[in-house]
DSSP file (Angstrom, degrees, kcal/mol; ACC not computed):
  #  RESIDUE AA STRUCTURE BP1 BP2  ACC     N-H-->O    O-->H-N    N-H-->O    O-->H-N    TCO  KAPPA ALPHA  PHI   PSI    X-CA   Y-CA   Z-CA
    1    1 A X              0   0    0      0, 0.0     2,-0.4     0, 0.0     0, 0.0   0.000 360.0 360.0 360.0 136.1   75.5   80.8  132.1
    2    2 A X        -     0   0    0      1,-0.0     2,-0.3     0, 0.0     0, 0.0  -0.701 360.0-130.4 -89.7 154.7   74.3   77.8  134.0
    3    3 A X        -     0   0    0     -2,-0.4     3,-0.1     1,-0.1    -1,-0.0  -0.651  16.2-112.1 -74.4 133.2   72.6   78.6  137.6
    4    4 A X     >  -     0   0    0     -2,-0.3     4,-2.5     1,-0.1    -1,-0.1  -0.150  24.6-122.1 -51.6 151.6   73.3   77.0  140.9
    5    5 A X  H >>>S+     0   0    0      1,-0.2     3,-2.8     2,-0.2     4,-0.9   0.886 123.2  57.3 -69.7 -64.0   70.1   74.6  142.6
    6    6 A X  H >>5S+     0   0    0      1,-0.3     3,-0.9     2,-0.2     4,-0.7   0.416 100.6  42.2 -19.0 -76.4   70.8   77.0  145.0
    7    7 A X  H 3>5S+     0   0    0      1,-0.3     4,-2.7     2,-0.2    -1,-0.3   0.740 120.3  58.9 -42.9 -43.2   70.2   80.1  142.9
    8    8 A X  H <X5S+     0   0    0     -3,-2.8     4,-1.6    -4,-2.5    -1,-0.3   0.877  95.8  49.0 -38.3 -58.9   67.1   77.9  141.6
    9    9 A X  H <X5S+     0   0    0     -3,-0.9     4,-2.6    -4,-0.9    -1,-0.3   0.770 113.2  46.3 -85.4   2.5   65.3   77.2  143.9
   10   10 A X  H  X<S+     0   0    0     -4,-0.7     4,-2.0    -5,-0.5    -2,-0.2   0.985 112.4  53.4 -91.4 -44.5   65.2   81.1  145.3
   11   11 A X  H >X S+     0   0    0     -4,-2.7     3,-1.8     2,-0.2     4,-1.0   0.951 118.2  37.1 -49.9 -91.0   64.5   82.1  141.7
   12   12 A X  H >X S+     0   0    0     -4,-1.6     3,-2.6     1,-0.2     4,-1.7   0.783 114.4  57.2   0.5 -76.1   61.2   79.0  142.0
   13   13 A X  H 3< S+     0   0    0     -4,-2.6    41,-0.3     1,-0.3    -1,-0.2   0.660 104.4  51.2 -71.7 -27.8   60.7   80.2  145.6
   14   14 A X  H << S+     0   0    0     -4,-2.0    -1,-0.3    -3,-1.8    -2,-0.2   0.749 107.1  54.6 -55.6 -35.0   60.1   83.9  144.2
   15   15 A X  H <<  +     0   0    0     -3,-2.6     2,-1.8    -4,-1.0    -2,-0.2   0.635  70.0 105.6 -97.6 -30.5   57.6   82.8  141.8
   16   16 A X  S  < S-     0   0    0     -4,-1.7     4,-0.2    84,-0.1     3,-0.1  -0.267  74.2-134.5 -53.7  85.0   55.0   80.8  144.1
   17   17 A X    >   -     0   0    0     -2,-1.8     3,-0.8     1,-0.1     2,-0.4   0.163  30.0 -83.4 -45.0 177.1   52.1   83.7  144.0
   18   18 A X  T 3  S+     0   0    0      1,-0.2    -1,-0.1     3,-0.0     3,-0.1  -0.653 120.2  34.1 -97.3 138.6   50.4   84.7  147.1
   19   19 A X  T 3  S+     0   0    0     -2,-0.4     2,-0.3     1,-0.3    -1,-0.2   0.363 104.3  95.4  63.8  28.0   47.5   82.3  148.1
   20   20 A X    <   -     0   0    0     -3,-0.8    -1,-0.3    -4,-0.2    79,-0.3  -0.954  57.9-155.7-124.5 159.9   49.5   79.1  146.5
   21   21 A X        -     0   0    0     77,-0.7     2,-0.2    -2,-0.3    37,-0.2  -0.973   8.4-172.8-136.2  98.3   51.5   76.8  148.1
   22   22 A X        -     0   0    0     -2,-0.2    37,-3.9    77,-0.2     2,-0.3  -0.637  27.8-119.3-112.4 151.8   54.5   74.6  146.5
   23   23 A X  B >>  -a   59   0A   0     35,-0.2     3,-5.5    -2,-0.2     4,-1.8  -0.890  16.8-115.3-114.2 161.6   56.3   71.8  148.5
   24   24 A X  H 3> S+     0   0    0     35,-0.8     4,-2.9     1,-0.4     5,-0.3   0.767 122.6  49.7 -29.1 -59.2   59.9   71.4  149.6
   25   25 A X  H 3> S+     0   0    0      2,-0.2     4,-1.8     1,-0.2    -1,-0.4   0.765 112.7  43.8 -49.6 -35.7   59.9   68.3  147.4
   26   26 A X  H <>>S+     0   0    0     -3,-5.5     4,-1.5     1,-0.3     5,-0.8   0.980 111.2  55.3 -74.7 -55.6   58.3   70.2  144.2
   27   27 A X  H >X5S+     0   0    0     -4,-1.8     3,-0.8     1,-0.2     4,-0.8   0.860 110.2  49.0 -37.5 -35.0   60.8   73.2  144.8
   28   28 A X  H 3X>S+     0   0    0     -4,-2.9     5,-3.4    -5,-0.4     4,-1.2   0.971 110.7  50.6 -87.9 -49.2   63.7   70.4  144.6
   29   29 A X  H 3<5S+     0   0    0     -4,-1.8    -1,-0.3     5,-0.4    -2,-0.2   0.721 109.2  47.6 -59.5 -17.7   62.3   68.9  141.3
   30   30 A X  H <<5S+     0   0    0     -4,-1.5    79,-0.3    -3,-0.8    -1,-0.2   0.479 105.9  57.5 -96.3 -11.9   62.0   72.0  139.5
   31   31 A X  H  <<S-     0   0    0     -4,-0.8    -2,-0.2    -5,-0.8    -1,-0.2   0.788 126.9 -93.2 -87.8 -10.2   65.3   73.1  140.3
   32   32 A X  T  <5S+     0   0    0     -4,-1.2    -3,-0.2     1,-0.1     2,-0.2   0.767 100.1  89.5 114.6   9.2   66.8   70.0  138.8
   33   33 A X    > < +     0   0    0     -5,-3.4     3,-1.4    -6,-0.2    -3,-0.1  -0.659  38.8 178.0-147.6  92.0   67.1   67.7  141.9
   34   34 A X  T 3  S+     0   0    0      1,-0.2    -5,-0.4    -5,-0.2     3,-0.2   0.829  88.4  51.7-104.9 -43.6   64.4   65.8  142.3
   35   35 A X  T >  S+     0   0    0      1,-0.2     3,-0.6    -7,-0.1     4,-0.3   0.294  91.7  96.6 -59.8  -6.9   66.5   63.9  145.7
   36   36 A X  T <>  +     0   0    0     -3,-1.4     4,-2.0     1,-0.2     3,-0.4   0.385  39.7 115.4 -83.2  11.5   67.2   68.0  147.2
   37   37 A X  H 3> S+     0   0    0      1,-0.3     4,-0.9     2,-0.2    -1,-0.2   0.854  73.8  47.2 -58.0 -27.9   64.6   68.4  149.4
   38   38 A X  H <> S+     0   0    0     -3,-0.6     4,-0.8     2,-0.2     3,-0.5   0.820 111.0  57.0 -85.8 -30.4   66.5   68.6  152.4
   39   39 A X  H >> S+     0   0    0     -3,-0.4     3,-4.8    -4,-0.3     4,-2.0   0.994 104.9  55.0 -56.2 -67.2   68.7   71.2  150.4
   40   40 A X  H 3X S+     0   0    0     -4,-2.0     4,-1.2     1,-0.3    -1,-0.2   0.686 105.4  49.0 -51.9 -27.8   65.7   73.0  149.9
   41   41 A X  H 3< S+     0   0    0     -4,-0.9     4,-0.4    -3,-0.5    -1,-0.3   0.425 110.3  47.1 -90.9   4.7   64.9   73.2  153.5
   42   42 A X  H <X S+     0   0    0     -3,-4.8     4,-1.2    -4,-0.8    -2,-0.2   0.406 113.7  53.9-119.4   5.9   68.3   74.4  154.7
   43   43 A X  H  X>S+     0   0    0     -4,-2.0     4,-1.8    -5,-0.3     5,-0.5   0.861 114.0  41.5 -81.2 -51.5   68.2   77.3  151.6
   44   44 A X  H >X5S+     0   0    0     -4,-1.2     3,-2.3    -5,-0.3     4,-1.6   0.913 111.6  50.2 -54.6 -71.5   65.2   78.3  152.7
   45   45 A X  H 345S+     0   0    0     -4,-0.4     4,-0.3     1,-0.3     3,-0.2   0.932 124.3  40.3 -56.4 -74.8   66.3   78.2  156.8
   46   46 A X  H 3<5S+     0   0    0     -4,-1.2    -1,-0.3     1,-0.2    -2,-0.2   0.250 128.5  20.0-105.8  47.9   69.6   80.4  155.4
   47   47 A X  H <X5S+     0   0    0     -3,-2.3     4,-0.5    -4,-1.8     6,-0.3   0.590  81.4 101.9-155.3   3.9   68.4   82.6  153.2
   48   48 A X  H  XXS+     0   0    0     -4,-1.6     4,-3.0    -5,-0.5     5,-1.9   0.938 102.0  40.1 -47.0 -61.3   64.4   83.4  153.3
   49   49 A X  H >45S+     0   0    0     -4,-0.3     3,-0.6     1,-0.3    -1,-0.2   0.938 117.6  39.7 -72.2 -56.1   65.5   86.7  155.1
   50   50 A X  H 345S+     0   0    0      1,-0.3    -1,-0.3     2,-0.1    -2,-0.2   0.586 125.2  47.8 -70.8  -9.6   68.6   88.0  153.3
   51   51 A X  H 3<5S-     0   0    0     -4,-0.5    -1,-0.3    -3,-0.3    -2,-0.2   0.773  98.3-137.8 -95.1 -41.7   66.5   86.7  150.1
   52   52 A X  T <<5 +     0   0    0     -4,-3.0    -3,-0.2    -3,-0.6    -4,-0.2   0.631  46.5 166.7  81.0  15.4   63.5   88.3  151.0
   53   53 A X      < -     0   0    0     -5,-1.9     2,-1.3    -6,-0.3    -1,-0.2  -0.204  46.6-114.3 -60.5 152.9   62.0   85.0  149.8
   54   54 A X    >   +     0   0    0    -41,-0.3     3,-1.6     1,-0.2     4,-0.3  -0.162  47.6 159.7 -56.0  33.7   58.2   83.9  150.6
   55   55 A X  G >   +     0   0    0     -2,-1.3     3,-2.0     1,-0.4    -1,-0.2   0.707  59.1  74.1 -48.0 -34.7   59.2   81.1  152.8
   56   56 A X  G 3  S+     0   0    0      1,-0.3    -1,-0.4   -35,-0.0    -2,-0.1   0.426  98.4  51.4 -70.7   5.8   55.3   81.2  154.6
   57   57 A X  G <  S+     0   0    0     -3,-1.6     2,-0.6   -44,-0.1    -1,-0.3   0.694  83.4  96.2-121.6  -0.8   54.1   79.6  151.4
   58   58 A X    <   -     0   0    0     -3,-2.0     2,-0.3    -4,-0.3   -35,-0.2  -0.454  60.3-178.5 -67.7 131.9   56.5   76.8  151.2
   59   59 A X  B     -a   23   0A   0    -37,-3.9   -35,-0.8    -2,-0.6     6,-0.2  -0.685  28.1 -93.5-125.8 161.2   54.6   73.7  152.8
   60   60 A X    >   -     0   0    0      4,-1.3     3,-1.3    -2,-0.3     4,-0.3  -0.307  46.6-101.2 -63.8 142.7   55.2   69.6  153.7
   61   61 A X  T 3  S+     0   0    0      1,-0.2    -1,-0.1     2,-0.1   -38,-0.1   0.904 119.4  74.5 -16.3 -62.3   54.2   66.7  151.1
   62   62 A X  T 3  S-     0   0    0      1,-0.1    -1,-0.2     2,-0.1    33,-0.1   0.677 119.6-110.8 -21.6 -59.7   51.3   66.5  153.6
   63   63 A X  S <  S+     0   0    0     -3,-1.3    30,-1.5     1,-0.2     2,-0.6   0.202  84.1 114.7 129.9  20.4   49.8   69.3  152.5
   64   64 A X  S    S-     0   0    0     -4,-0.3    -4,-1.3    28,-0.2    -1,-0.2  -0.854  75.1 -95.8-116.7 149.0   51.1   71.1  156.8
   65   65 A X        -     0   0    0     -2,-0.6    -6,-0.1    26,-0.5     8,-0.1  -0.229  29.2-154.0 -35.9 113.9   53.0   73.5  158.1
   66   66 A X        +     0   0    0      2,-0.1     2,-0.1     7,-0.1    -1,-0.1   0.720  64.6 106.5 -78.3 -25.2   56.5   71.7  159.1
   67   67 A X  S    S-     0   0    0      5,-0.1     5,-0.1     1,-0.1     3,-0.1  -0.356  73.6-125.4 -59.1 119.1   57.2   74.3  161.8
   68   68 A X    > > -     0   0    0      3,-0.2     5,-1.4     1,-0.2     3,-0.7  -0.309  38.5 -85.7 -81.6-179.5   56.7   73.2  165.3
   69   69 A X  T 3 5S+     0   0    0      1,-0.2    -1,-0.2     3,-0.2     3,-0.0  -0.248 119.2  17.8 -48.1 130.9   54.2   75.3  167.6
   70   70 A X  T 3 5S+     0   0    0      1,-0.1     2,-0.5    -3,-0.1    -1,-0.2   0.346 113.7  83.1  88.5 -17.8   55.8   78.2  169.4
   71   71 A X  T < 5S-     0   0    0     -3,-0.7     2,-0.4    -4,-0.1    -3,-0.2  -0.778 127.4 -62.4-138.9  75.6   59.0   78.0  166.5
   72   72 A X  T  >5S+     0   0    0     -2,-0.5     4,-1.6     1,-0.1    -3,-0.2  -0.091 106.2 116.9  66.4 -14.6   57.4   79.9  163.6
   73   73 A X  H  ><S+     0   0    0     -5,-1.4     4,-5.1    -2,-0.4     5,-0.4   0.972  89.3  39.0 -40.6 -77.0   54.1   77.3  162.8
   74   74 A X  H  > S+     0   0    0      1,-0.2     4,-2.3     2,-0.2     5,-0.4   0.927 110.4  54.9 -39.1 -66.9   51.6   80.5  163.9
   75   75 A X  H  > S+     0   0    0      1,-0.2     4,-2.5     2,-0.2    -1,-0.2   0.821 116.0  39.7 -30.8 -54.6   53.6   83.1  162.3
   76   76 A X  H  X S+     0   0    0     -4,-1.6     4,-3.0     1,-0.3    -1,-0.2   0.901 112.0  57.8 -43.4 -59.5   53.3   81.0  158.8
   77   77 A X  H  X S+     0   0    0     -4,-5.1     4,-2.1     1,-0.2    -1,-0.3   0.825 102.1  48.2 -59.6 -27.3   50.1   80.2  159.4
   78   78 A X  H  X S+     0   0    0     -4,-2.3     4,-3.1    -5,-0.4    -2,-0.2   0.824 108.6  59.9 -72.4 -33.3   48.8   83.6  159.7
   79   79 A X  H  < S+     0   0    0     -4,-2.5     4,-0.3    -5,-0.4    -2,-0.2   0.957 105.9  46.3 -32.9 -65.8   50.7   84.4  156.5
   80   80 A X  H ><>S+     0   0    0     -4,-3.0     3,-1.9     1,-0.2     5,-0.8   0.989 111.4  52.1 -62.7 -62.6   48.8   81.8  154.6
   81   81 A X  H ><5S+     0   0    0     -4,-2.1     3,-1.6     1,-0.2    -1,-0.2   0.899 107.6  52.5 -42.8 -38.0   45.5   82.9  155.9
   82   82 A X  T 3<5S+     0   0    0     -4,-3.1    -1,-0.2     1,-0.3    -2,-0.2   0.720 100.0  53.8 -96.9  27.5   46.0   86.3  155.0
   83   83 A X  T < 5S-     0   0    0     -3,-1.9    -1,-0.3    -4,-0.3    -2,-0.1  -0.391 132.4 -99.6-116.2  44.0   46.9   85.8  151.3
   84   84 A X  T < 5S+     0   0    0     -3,-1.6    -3,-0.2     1,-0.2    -2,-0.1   0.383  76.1 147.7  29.6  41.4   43.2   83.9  151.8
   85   85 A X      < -     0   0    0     -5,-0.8     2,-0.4    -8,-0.1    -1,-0.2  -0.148  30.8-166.1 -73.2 156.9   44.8   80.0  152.1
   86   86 A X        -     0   0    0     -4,-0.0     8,-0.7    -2,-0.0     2,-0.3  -0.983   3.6-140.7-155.0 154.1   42.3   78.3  154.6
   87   87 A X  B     -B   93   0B   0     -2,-0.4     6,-0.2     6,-0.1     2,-0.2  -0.701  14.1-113.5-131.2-167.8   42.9   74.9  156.4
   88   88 A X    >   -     0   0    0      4,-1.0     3,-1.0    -2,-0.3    -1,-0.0  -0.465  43.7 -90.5-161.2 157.5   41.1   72.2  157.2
   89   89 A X  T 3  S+     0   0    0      1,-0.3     2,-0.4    -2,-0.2    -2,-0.0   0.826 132.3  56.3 -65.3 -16.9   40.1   71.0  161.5
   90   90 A X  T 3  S-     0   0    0      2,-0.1    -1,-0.3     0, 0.0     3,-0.1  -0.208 123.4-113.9 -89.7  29.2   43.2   69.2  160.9
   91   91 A X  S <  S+     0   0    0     -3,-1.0   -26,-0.5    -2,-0.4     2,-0.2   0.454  73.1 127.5   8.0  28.3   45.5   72.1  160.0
   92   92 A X        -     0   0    0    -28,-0.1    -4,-1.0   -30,-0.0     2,-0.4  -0.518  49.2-130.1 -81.2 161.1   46.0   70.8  156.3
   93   93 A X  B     -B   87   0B   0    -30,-1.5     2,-1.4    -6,-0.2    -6,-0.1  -0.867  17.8-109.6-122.3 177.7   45.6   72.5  153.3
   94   94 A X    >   +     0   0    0     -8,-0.7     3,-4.4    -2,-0.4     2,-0.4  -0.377  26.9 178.1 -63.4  57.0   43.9   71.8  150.4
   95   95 A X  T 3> S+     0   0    0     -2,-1.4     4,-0.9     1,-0.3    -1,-0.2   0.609  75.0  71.6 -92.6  28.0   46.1   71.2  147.9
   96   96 A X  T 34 S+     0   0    0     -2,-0.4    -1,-0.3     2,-0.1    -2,-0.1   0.691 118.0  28.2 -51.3 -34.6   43.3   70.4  145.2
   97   97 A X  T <4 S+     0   0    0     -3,-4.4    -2,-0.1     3,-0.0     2,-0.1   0.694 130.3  37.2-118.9 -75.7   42.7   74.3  145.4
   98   98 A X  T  4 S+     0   0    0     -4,-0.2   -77,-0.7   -78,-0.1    -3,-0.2   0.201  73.4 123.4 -89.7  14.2   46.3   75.7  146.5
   99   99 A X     <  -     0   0    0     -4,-0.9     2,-0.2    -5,-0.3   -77,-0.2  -0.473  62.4-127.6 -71.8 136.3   49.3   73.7  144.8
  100  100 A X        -     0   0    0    -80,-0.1     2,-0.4    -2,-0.1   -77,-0.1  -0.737  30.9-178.4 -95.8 139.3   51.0   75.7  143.2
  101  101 A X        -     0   0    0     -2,-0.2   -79,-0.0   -79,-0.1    -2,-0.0  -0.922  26.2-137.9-159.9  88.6   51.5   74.5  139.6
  102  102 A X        -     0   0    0     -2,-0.4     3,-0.1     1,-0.1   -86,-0.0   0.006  14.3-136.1 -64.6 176.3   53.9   77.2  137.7
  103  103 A X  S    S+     0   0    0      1,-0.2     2,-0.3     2,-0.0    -1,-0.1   0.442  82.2  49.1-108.0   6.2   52.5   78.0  133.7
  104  104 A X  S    S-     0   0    0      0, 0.0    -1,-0.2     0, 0.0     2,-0.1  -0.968  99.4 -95.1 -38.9 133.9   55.3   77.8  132.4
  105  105 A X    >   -     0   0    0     -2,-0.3     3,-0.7    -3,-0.1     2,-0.4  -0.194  37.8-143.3 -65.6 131.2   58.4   75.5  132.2
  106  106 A X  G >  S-     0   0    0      1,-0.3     3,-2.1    -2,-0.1    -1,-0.0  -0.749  77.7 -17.4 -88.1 135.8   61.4   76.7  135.0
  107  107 A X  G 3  S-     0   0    0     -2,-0.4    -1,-0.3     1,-0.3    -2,-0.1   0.712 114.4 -72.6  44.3  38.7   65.0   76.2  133.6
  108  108 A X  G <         0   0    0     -3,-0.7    -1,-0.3     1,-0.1    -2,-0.1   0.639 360.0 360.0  83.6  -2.3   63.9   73.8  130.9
  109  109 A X    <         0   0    0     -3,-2.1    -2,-0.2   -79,-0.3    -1,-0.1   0.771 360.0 360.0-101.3 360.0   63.4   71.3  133.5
């Protein structure tokens, strides 16, 4: 039975262990859409809770927190720190140390 990107990328979004960080754009490519990012940001925006997904460790190209100040940024960020992520005076992170990079191939793709 084939899977939805949907269903994809929360199956993906499950799989990012705790102190790594994948971005919208990776999630989109591994599901099979390489062009889905913005899909990726409105699965994530309605369904992180009902999903129970890890949303705090999905992150921007950039290597930042997309979230503005005051509208979830802290909350996220305290997430990543305490799965030991650390960021940089510039609030990036690293992603030399915390891209997430699965070990295996997802859905063949």
């Amino acid at each position: 039975m084939e899977t939805s990107f949907s269903q994809r990328v929360k199956e993906i979004i499950k799989k990012i262990p705790p102190g790594k960080v994948a971005t919208y754009g990776q999630i989109a490519a591994y599901a099979g859409n390489s062009r889905g990012t913005r899909q990726v940001v409105w699965i994530l925006h309605s369904s992180s809770r009902k999903d129970k997904l890890p949303w705090h460790r999905v992150v921007n190209s950039k290597g930042r927190i997309s979230l503005k100040p005051n509208y979830g940024y802290e909350t996220q960020k305290e997430l990543l720190e305490k799965e030991g992520i650390t960021f940089d005076k510039d609030d990036n992170i690293d992603f030399d140390r915390y891209l997430w990079y699965p070990s295996q191939p997802l859905f063949g793709v």
